[in-house]
C-alpha positions, 0 to 999 in steps of 0.5 A: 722815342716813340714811332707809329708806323701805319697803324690802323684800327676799325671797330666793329668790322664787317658789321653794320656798326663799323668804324674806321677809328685809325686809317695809316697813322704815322707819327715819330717823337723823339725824347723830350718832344711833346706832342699835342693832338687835335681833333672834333669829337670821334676823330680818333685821338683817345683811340690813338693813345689806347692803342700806344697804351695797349688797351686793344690790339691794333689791326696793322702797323707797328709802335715802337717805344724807345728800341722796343716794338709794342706792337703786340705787347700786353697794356700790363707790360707797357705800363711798366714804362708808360705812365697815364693821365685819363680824362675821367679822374676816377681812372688811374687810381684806386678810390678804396685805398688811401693816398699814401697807398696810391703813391706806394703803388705808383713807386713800385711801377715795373717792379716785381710785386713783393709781400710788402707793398705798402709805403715805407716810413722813408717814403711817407716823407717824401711823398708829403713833399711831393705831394704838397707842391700840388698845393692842394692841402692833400700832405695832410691828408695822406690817409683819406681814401682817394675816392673822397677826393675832389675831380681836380684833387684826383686828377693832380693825384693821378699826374703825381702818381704818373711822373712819380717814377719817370715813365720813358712816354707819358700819354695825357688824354684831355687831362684838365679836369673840368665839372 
């Protein structure tokens, strides 16, 4: 479950550049609920999903997913439990690392590091399987630097590695990638 309970954010306050980019929103979504939020350009919804995500503290009110409250958490910690697809695809990824590293990476999502944290012989497999229902070819390029990949390559890349461990709130902004 998510809830926002009267959460505000303004820019630049008290400068002659100040923006009111959140004013008392409210929204509550149970699990399985999706969710789509509309707006013109500069309305606040990227804004909105960075203040889920913990990019920036919010100025007032309170986010809570599942029984836990947010609100003031680092964008680390609920990363553990929020998996992200940015509009821009070379977000989310580590372009100088190869596919395989990625998914490894993304398997690992809110354990502790270790010393070894590259993939596994038992995981190569499984994330040729995963990653071959993309359709995309990429199983058989599982050791191409991200970072050479195509805008659409990556951002299905990026939705793999997001839902590769079941996240308890997946946050898509303007996902769909479009040159």
């Amino acid at each position: 479950m998510l809830k926002i309970e009267n959460v505000s954010k303004t820019f630049f306050a008290g400068t002659v550049n100040e923006k009111q980019a959140l004013r008392n929103v409210n929204l509550t979504l149970n699990d399985g609920d999706f969710c789509t939020v509309i707006g013109s350009n500069g309305a606040g919804k990227s804004t909105l999903l960075n203040a889920v995500a913990g990019v920036f503290p919010v100025d007032t009110g309170r986010i809570t997913i599942g029984t836990k409250d947010v609100t003031r958490m680092p964008e680390h910690r609920r990363a553990t439990f929020i998996g992200r697809v940015f509009q821009d695809p070379m977000r989310g990824t580590a372009a100088g690392m190869m596919i395989e590293e990625n998914l490894a990476m993304a398997a690992r999502r809110g354990k502790m590091p270790g010393f070894l944290w590259s993939s596994k012989k038992n995981e190569t497999a499984r994330f040729r399987e995963l990653i071959a229902q993309l359709g995309l070819g990429l199983e058989d390029r599982m050791t191409a630097h991200v970072g050479l990949l195509s805008g659409g390559q990556r951002q299905a890349l990026t939705l793999l590695i997001a839902t590769l461990v079941r996240p308890e709130l997946l946050l898509l902004d303007e996902h769909t990638y479009r040159a």
